[in-house]
C-alpha distance (Angstrom), angle and dihedral (degrees) to the residues before:
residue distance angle dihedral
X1 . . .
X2 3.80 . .
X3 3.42 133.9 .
X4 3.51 117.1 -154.0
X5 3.90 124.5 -135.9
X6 3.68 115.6 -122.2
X7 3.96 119.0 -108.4
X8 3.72 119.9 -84.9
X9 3.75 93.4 -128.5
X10 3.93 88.9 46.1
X11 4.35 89.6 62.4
X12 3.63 91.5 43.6
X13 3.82 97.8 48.6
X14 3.63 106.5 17.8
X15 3.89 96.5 -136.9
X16 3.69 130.4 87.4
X17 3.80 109.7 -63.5
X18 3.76 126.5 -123.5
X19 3.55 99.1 -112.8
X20 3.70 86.0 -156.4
X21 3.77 92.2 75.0
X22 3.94 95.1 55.0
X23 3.48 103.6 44.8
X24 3.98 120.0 61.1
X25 4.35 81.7 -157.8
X26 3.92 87.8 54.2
X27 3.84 99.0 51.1
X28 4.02 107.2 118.6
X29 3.49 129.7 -90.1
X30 3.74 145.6 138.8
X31 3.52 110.7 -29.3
X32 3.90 109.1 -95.6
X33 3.78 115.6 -122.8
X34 4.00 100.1 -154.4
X35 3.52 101.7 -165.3
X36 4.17 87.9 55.4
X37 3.46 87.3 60.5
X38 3.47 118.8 32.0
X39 4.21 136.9 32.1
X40 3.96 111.7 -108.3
X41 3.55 97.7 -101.1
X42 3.98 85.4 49.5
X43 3.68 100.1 64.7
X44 3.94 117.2 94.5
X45 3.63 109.8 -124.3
X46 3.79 116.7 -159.5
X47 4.21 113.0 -161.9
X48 3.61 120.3 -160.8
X49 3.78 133.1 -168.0
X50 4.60 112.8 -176.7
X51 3.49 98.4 -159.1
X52 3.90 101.3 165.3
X53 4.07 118.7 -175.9
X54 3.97 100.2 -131.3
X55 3.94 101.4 82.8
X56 4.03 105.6 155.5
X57 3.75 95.0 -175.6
X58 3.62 91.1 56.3
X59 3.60 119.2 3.9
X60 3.82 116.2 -137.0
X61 3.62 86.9 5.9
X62 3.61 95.5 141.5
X63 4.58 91.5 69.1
X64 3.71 89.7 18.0
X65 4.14 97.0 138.0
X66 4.17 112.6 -100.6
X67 3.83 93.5 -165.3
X68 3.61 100.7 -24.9
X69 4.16 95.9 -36.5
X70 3.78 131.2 90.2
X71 3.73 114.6 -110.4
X72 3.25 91.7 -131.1
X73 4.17 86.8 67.5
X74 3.73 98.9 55.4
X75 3.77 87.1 72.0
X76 3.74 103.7 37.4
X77 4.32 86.4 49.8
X78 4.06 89.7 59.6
X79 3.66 94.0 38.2
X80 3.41 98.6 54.0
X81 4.18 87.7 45.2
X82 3.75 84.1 63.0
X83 3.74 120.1 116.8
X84 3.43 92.7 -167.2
X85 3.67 113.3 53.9
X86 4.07 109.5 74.9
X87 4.26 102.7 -150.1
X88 3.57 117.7 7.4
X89 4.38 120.3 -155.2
X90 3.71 135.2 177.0
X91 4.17 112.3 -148.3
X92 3.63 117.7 -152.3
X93 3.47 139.2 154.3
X94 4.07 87.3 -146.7
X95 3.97 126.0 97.2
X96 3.51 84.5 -163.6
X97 3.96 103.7 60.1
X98 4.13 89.0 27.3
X99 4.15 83.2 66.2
X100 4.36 93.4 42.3
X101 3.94 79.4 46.2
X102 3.81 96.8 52.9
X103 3.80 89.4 38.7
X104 3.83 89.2 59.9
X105 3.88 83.7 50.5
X106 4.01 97.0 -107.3
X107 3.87 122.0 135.4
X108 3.86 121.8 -124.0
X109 3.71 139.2 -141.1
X110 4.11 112.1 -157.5
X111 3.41 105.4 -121.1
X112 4.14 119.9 -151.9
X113 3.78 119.2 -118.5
X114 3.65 86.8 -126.3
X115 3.62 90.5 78.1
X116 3.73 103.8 36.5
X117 3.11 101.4 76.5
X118 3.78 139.1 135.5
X119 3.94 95.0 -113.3
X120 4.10 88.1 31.4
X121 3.88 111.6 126.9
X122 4.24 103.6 -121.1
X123 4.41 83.3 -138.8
X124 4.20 83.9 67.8
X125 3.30 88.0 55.1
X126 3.74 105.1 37.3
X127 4.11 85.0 47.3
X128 3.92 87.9 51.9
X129 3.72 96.2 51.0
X130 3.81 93.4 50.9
X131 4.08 89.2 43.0
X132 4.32 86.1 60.0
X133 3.82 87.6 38.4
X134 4.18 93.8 55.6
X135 3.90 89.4 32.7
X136 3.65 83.3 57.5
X137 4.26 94.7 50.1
X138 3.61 93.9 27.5
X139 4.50 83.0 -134.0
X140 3.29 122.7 106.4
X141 4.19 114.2 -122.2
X142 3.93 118.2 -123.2
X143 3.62 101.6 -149.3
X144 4.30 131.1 32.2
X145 3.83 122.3 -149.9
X146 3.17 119.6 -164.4
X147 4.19 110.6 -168.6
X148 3.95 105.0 -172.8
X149 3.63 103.9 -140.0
X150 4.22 91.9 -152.0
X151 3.98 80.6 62.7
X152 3.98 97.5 67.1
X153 4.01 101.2 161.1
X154 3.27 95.8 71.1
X155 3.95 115.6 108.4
X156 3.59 148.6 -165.0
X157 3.40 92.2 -86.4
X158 3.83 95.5 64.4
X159 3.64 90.6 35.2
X160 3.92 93.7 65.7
X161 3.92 94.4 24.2
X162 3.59 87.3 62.4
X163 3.83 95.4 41.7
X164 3.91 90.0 52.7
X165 3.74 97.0 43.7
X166 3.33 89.1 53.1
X167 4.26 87.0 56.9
X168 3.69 97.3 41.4
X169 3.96 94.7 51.7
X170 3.54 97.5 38.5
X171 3.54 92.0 -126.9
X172 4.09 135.1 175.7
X173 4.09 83.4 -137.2
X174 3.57 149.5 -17.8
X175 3.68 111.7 -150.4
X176 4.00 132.8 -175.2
X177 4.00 108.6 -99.0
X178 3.74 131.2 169.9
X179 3.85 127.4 -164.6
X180 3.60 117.7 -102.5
X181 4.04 117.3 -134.3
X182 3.62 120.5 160.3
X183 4.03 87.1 15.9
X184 4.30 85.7 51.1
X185 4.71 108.4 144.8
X186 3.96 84.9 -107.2
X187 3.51 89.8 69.5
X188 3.87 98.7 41.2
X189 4.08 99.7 107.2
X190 3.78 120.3 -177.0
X191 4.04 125.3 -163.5
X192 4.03 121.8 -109.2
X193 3.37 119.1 -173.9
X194 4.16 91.1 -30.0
X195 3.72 89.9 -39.8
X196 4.20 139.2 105.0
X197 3.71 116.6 -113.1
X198 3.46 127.3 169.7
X199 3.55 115.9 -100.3
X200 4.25 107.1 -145.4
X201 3.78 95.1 -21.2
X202 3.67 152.7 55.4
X203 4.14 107.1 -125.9
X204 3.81 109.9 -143.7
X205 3.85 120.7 -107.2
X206 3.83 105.2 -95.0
X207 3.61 86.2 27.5
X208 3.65 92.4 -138.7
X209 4.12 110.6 171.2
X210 3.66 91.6 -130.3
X211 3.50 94.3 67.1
X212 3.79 94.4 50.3
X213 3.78 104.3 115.3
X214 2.71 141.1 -155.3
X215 4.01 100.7 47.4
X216 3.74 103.7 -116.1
X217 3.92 120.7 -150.6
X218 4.10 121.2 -159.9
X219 4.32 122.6 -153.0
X220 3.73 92.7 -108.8
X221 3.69 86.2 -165.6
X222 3.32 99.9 -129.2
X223 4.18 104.2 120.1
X224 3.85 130.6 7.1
X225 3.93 104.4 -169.4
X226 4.05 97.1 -174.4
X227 3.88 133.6 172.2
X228 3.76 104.5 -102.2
X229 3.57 102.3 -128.6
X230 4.48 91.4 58.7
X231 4.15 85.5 61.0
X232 3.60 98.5 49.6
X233 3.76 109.4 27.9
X234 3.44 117.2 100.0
X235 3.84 108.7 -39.6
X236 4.03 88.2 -12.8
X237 4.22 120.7 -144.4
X238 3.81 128.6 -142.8
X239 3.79 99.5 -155.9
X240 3.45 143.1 3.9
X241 3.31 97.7 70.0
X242 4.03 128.6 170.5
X243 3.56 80.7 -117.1
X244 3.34 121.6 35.4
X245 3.97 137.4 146.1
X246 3.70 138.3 -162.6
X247 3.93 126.0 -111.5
X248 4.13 89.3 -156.1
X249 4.10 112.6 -140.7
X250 3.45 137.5 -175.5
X251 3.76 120.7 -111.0
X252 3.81 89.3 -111.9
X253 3.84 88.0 59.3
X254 3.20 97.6 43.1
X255 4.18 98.3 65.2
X256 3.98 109.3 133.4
X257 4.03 110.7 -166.2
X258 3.20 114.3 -127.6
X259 3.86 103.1 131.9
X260 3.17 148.4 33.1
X261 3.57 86.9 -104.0
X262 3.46 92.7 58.2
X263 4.23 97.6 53.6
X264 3.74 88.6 55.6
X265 3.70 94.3 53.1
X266 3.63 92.7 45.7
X267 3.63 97.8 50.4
X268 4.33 87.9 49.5
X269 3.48 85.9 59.6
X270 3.21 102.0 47.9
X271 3.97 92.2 45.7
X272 4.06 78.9 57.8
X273 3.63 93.0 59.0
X274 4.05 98.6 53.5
């Protein structure tokens, strides 16, 4: 087991340090476009799972036990399946979920406290994590996945599909989306002086939901496969990119835990699949 010194920049300045600054191989440029240069099963593929250890919802969500396995391990099981991503880490600031994430056989990156914090935006952290990773190699990645470990039904199949869509098109991203129904724009109301007015959208008359059109899709948070080079130039950007595609899941996929609620209904679907 290693543990990793923190950046030089990140002692003097006590934020997350341009990794650009550090390493010669960082320093900006044009942006790469990965699939010009290199064969699929040439480009470096860096996979990422933030699993910090101060949840306030749930505490210790992140390994809490999803029919006798830590959360934290249905993630790092289908990552590490994946023919597609080259090295694989979990960053946390926990010794608690860094030991149930070496267990499952997943490599971590020690994560400062500065950045896992409640109010601490995830893309510091995911830039920090693949700043130690390339300090490590000296080489720059081509592509960032991030694998959300509250999202736990994705698997290897999306992993890599997403990955390789994200080669084949050319793409800025491919990110995890799942169609909305019952939760569709038209039906998104906001209150005006005590009264209900559509928010971005008329709703149609019998507001049936098989007349809401167009079909609306939501980031279900689940994967973020992103060139490189848009996370860690300048002030970097997960999403909403110029050119960005879907990675369409189901709605049983697409579960994010973040209540109780949301455990229970995981673990019945998972009881479905045995």
């Amino acid at each position: 087991m290693v543990t990793l010194d923190k950046p030089l920049l990140w002692q003097l300045h006590g934020q997350v340090p341009d990794a650009l600054d550090i390493l010669p191989a960082l320093r900006p440029g044009p942006e790469r476009n990965v699939v010009v240069a290199k064969g699929l099963d040439d480009v470096r593929v860096l996979g990422v799972t933030l699993a910090r250890g101060g949840s306030k919802g749930i505490p210790g969500k992140n390994i809490r036990p999803v029919l006798g396995k830590p959360l934290l391990a249905y993630t790092v099981e289908e990552a590490l399946l994946s023919r597609r991503i080259s090295r694989y880490v979990v960053s946390t600031d926990s010794l608690e979920i860094a030991a149930v994430a070496r267990e499952w056989g997943a490599e971590c990156i020690e994560r400062p406290k500065e950045l896992a914090g409640d109010t601490t935006p995830s893309l510091d952290a995911l830039r920090h994590a693949v700043f130690e990773v390339e300090k490590q190699e000296g080489v720059p990645y081509d592509i960032v996945v991030e694998l959300r470990v509250t999202n736990p039904l994705k698997t290897v199949d999306d992993i890599d599909g997403a990955i390789e869509k994200l080669i084949d098109t050319r793409a800025d991203s491919v990110i995890g989306v799942s169609l909305l129904e019952d939760h569709h724009p038209a039906r998104i109301k906001k209150l005006v002086d005590d009264r209900i007015v559509d928010f971005v959208m008329p709703e149609p008359r019998d507001g049936q939901r098989q007349l809401l059109r167009p079909d609306a899709y939501i980031r279900n948070g689940s994967i973020y496969a992103v060139r490189r080079d848009l996370i860690m130039n300048g002030a970097g950007q997960l999403f909403n990119h110029r050119n960005s595609r879907p990675w369409i899941m189901s709605a049983e996929k697409s579960i994010n835990i973040d209540t109780e609620l949301d455990f229970l209904l995981v673990e019945a679907l998972l009881k479905r699949q045995m």
